[in-house]
VMD Tcl script that draws the C-alpha trace (Angstrom):
set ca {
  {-68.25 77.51 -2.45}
  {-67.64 76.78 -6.12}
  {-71.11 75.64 -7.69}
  {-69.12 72.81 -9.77}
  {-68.62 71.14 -6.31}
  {-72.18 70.72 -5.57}
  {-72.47 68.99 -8.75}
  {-69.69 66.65 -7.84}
  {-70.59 63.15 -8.19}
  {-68.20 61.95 -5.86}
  {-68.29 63.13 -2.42}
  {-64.30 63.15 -2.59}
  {-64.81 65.66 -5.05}
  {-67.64 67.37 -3.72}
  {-68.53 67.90 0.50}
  {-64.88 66.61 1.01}
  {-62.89 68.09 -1.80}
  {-60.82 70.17 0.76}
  {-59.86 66.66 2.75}
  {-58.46 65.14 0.14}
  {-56.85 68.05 -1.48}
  {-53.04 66.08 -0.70}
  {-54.21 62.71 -3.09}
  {-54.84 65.14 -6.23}
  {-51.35 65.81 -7.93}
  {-51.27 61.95 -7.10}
  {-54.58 60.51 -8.16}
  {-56.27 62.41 -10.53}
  {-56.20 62.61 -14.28}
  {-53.47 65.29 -14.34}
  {-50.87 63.15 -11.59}
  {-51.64 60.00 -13.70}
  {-50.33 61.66 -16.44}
  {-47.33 63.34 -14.71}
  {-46.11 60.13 -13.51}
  {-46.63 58.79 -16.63}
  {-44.15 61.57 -18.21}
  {-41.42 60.99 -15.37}
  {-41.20 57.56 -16.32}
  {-40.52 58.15 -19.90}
  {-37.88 61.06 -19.15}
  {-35.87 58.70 -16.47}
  {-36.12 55.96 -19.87}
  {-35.38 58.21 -22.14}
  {-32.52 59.64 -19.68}
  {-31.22 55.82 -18.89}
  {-30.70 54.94 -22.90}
  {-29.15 58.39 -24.08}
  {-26.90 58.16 -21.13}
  {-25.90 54.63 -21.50}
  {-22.20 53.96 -22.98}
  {-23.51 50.85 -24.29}
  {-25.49 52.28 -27.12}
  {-22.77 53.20 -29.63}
  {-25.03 55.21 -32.06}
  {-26.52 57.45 -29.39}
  {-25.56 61.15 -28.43}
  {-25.20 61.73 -24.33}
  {-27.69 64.47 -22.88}
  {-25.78 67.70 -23.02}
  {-26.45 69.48 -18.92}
  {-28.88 72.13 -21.11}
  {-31.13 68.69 -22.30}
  {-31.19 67.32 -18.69}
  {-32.24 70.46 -17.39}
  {-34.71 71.10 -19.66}
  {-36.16 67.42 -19.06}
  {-35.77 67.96 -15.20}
  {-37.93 71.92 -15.93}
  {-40.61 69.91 -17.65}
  {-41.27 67.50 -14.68}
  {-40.67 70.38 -12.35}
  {-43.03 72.93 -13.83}
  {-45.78 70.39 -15.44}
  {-49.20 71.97 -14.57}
  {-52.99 71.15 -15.09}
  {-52.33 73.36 -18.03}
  {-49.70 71.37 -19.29}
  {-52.09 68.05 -19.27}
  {-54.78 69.81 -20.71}
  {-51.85 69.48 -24.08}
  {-51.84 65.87 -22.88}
  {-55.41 65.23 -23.31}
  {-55.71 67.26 -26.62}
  {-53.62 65.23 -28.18}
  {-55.42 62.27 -26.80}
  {-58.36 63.53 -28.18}
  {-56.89 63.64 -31.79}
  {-55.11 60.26 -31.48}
  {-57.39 57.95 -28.96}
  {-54.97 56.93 -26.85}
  {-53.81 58.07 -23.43}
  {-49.81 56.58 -23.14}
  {-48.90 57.83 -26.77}
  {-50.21 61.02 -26.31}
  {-47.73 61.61 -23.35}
  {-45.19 60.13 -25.74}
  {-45.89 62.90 -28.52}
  {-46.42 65.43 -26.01}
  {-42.46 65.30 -24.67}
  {-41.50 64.95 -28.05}
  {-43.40 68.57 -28.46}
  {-41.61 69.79 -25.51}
  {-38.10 69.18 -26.74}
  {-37.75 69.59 -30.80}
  {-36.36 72.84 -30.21}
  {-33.19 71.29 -28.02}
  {-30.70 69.95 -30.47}
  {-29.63 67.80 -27.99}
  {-32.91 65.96 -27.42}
  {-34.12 66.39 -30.46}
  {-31.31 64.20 -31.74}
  {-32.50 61.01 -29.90}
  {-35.77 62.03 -29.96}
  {-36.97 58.36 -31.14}
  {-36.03 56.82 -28.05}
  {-38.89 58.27 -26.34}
  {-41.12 55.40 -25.47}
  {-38.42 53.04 -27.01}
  {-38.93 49.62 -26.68}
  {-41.82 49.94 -24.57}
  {-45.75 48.45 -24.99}
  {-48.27 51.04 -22.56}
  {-47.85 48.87 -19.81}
  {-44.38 49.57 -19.31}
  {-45.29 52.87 -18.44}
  {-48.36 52.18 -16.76}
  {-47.17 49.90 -14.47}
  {-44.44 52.14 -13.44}
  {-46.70 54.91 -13.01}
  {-48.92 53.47 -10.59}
  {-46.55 51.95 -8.90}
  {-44.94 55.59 -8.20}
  {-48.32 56.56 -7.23}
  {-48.87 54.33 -4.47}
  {-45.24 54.86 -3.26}
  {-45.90 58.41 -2.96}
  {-49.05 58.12 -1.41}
  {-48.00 56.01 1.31}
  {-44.80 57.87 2.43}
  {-46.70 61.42 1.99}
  {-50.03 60.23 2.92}
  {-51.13 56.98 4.17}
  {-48.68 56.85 6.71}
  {-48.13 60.51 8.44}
  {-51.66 60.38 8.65}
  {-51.81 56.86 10.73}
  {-48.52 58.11 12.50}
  {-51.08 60.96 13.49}
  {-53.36 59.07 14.66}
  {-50.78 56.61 16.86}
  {-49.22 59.63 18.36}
  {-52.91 60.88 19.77}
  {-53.57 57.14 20.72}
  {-50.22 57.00 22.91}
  {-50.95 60.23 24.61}
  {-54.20 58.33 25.83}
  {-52.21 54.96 26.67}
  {-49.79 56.55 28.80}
  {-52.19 59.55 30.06}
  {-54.34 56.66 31.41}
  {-51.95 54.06 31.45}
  {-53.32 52.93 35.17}
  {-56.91 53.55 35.09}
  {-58.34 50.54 35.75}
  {-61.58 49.46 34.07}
  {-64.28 46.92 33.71}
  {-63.34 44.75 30.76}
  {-66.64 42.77 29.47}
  {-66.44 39.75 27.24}
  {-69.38 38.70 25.64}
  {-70.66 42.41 26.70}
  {-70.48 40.94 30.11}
  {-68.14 42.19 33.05}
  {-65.23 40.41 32.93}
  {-61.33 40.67 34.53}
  {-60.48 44.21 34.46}
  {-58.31 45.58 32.58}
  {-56.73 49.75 32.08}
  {-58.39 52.32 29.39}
  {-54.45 52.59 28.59}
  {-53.95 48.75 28.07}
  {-56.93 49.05 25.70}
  {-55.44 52.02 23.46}
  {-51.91 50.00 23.68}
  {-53.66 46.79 22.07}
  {-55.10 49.05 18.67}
  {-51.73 50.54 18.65}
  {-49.48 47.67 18.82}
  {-52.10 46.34 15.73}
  {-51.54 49.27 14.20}
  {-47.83 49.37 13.92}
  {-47.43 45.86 13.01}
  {-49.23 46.76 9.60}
  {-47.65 49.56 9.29}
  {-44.44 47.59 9.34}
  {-45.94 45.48 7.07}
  {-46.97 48.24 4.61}
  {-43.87 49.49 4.68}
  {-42.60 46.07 3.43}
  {-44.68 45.77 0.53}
  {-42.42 45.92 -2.31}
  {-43.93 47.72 -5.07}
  {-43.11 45.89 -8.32}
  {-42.67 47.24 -11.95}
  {-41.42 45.91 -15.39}
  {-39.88 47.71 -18.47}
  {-40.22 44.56 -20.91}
  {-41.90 45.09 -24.00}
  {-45.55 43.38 -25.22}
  {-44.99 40.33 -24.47}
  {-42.62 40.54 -21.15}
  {-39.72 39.60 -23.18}
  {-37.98 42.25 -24.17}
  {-38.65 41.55 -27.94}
  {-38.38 44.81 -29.10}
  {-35.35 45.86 -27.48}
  {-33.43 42.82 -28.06}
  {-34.11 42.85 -31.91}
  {-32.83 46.31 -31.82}
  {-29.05 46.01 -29.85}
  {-28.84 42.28 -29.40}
  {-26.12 42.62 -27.61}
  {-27.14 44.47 -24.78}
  {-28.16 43.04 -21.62}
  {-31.77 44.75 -21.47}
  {-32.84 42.96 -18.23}
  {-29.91 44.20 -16.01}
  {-30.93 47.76 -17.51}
  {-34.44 47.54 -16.89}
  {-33.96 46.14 -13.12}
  {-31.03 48.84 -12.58}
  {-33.84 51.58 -14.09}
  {-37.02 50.14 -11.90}
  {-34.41 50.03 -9.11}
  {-33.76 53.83 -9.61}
  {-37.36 55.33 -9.80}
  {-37.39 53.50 -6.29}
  {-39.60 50.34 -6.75}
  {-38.42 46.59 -7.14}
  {-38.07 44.80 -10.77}
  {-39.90 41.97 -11.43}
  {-38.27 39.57 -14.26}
  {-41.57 37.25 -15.21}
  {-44.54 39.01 -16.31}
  {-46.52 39.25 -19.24}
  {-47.58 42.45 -21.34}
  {-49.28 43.58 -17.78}
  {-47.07 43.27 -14.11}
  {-49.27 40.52 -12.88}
  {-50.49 43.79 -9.71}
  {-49.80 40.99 -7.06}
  {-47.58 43.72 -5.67}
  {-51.03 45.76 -5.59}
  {-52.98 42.78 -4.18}
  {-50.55 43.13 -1.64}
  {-50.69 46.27 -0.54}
  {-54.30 46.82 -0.62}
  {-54.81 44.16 1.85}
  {-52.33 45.21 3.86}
  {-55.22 48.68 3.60}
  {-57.52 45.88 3.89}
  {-56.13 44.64 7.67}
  {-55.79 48.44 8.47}
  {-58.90 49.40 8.00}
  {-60.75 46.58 9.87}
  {-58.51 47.20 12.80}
  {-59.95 50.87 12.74}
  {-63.32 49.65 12.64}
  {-63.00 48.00 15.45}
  {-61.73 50.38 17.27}
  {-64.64 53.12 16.31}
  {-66.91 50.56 17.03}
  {-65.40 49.76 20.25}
  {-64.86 53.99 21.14}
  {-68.29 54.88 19.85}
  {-69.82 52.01 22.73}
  {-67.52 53.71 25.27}
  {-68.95 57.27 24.22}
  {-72.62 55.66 24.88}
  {-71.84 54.32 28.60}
  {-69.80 57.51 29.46}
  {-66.56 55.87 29.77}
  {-65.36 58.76 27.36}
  {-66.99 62.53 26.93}
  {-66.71 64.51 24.04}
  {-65.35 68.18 24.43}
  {-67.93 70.23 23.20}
  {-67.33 72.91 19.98}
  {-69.48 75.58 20.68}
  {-70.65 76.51 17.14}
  {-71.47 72.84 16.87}
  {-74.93 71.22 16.76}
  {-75.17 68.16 18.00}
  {-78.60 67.04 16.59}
  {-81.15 69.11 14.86}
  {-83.72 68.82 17.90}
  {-81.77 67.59 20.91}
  {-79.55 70.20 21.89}
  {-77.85 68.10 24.47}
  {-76.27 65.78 22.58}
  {-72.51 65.68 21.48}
  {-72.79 62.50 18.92}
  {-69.72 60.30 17.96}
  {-69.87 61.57 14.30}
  {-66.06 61.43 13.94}
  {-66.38 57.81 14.49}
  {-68.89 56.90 12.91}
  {-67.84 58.81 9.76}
  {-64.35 57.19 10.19}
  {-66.54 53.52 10.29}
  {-68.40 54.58 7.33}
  {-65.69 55.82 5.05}
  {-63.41 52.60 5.80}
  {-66.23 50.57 4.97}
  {-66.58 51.95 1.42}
  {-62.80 51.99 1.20}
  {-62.20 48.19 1.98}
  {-64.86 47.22 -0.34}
  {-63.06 48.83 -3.42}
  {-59.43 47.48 -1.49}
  {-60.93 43.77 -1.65}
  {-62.22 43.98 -5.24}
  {-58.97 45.21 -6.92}
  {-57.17 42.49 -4.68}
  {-58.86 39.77 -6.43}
  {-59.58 41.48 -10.07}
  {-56.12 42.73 -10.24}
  {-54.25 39.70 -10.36}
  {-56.35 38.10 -12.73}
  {-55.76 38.86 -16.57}
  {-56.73 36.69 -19.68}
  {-54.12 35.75 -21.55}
  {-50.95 37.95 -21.89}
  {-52.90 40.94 -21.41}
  {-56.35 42.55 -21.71}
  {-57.82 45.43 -20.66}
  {-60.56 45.03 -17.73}
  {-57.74 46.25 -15.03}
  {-57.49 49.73 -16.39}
  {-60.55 51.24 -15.00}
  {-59.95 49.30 -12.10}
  {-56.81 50.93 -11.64}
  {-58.01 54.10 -11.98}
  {-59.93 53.87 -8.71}
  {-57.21 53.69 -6.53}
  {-57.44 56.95 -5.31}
  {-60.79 57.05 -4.75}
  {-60.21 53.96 -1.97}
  {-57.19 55.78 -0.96}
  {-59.58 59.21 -0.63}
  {-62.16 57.25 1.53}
  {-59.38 55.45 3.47}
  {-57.69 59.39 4.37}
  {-60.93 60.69 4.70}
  {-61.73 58.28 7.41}
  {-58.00 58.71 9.32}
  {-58.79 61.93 9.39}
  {-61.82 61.90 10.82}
  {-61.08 59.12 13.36}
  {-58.04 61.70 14.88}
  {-60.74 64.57 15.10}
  {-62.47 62.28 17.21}
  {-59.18 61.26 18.86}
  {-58.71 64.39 19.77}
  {-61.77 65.01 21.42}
  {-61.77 62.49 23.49}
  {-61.81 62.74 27.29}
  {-61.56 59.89 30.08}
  {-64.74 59.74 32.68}
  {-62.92 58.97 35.44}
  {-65.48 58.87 37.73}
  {-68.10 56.57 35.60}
  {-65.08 54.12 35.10}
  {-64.50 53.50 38.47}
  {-68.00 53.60 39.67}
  {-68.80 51.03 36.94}
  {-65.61 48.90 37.97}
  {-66.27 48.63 41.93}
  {-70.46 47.91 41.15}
  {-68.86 44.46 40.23}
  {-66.79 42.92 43.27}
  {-68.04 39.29 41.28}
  {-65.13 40.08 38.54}
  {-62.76 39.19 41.61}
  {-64.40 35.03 41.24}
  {-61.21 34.62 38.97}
  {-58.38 35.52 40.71}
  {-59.50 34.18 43.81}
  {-60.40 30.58 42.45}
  {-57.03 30.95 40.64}
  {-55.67 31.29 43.99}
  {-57.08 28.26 45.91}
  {-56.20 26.06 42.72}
  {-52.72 26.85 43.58}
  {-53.17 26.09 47.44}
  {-55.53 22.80 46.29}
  {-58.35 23.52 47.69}
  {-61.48 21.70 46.53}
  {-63.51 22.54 43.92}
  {-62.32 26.29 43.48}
  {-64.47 26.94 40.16}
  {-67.09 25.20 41.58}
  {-67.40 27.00 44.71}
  {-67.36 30.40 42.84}
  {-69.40 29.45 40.13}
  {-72.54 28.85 42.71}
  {-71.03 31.99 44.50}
  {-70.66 34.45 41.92}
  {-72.98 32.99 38.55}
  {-75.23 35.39 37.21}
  {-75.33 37.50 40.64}
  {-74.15 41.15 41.61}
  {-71.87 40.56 44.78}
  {-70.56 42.91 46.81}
  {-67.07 43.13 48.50}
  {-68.69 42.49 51.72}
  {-70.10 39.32 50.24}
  {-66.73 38.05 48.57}
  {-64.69 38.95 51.77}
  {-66.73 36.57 54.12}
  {-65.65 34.19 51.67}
  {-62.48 34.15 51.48}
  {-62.50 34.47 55.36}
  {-63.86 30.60 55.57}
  {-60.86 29.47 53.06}
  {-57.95 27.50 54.59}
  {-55.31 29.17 52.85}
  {-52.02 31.03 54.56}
  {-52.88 33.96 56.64}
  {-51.04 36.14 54.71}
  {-52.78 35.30 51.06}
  {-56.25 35.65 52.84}
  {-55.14 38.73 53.88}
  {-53.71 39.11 50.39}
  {-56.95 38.52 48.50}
  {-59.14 40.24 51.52}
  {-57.16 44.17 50.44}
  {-57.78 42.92 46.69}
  {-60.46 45.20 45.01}
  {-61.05 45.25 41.32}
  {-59.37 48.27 40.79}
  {-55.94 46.29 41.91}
  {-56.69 43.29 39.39}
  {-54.92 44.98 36.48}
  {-52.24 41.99 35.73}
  {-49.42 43.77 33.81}
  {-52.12 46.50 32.02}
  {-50.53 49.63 32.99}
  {-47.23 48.66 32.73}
  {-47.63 47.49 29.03}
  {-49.56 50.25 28.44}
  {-46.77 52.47 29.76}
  {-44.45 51.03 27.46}
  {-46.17 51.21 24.28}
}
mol new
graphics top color blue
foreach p $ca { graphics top sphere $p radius 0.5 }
foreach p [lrange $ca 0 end-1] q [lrange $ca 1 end] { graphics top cylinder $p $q radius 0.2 }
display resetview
């Protein structure tokens, strides 16, 4: 191990580095400036190549190639130039802008229109853009083959077990059963509809000048129409324009999609919550690693540490999600500058929120139904049966059905030898006595395994 990661302050960057390997060309330093640099070659690209610029030279193939080589081949090295320059000049955007304007003097081409790098455009143009490329990436690359993941092992379990029946308790109490399958199909279906809904956050961006008006640009070619331009160049990086801001896109976009993370995460710490409780009672065992200790003086024990790193990690995450939500959105004036190191924490929630994922499959993964606890469990409580039958004799109108099964059934273990000499002194049709006298708690499953099946 490299002694520079046990100095890490950051865990992400330190016991976890390898995790979260896939979030560094996007997240750190270096892919904040690379996506940076892409968004000033597609500008510079979109005016050289625009007819409606009359004083302005088209990109010869050599220049676009040579553009296309520097995003293709930038390296750590290459942003180490980035920063140098920064260093000399104090700021982080025009170094990027002197550092392509390094890159290309030697193509006559380029070097031609050389001044329309970064043309037109105040820090934020580029910033916003950036970022916005930055989540995109990370949730098609990231965020969501890792939850995909994580539904597929969740599936095998629903449909595996789509007809095991189990005690349900509400309240922690035992209550109308239910299947193990039926219980992985309800985080699921919760699952995908925020997926569906991440997916559906439209990720924002302006190219508008200082002041969101295109001052600048208009002042220079008045008679170009800059705002169909910028929505046509937005619209080609592969996010969604946004006509009203101010110097700053107003991030509701952001707001958006981190609690869309927010809703995500919650719904997984529920569900390790929920898994590590089933772990305790023995409804689910653990397979056991061999190499792996389980606690440093109780050999016996296989702990839930999957989950409860996966709890632990979304808990951290959520708390960074929900303070960007509601400091994002909120800028004084046209624009100042309390967002930026804000901003730059996104991938540290995003590291947290992987992290967890995959941690929560590992323990997915390991997973294995008790059969024989659940159903042990499930026919100690014959009383979970009080519902159907009273539902029953409400439907035949027989007096006081709650009533009768309240005083029956309320706070007491019965058995199935108790509840059938009950429904033996009912006046209801032969063949539903004989109906609710083969019921056992096992059979009181509703639609469970069948929804559960088609998950």
């Amino acid at each position: 191990m490299d002694t520079t990661i046990l100095m890490a302050l950051s865990p992400l960057d330190g016991r976890y580095h390898e995790k979260v390997d896939a979030l560094r060309n996007i997240f750190s330093e270096y892919g904040l400036i690379k996506f940076r640099l892409i968004v000033e070659i597609r500008w510079l690209e979109t005016l050289a190549d625009s007819a409606k610029l009359p004083d302005i030279s088209h990109l010869t193939p050599d220049a676009k190639k040579l553009l296309n080589d520097i995003i293709e081949h930038f390296s750590p090295q290459e942003a180490l130039r980035v920063k140098q320059i920064e260093s000399e000049i104090n700021h982080d955007v025009k170094a990027v802008e002197y550092y392509l304007k390094e890159r290309i003097r030697d193509n006559p081409s380029l070097s031609n229109v050389s001044e329309l790098i970064h043309f037109g455009c105040t820090s934020e143009d580029i910033n916003n853009l950036a970022y916005g490329l930055m989540l995109k990436t990370a949730r098609d690359e990231c965020i969501l083959p890792a939850l995909n993941n994580m539904i597929s092992l969740l599936k095998k379990i629903a449909h595996d077990h789509a007809k095991l029946s189990m005690l349900a308790r509400t309240h922690g109490q035992p209550a109308t059963p239910t299947t193990l399958g039926k219980e992985m199909a309800n985080v699921i279906a919760r699952l995908q509809r925020q997926i569906k809904q991440l997916n559906d956050v439209a990720m924002l961006g302006k190219l508008n000048g200082a002041s969101g008006n295109y001052n600048a640009l208009m002042i220079s070619y008045p008679e170009i129409d800059w705002q169909k331009i910028s929505n046509n160049f937005i619209h080609q990086l592969g996010l969604t324009w946004n006509p009203y801001t101010t110097q700053i896109e107003p991030h509701d976009s952001l707001a958006e999609f981190f609690a869309v993370m927010i809703r995500l995460n919650t719904i997984l710490i529920n569900f390790c919550r929920d898994t590590w409780g089933y772990i305790s009672i023995n409804y689910f065992t653990q397979k056991s690693l061999a190499n792996e200790v389980g606690s440093s003086t109780m050999p016996h024990k296989i702990n839930p540490i999957d989950f409860e790193n996966g709890e632990g990690n979304l808990g951290i995450a959520n708390a960074l999600f929900e303070h960007m939500s509601t400091k994002l959105p909120i800028s004084r004036w046209q624009r100042d500058l309390s967002d930026s190191t804000v901003l730059r924490n996104i991938g540290v929630a995003i590291g947290h929120t992987i992290l967890a994922y995959q941690s929560i499959s590992k323990g997915i993964s390991k997973l294995e139904a008790n059969k024989n606890v659940i159903e042990a469990d499930l026919n100690a409580h014959w009383e979970v049966l009080a519902e159907a039958i009273q539902t029953v004799m409400r439907r035949y109108k027989l007096e006081q059905p709650y009533e009768k099964l309240k005083a029956l059934t309320r706070g007491k273990r019965i058995d199935q030898a108790m509840l059938q000499e009950f429904i033996k002194e009912l006046s209801l049709p032969e063949k539903i006595k004989q109906e609710l006298l083969h019921l056992t708690p096992a059979d009181y499953v509703g639609y469970a395994g069948e929804l559960a099946k088609k998950i």
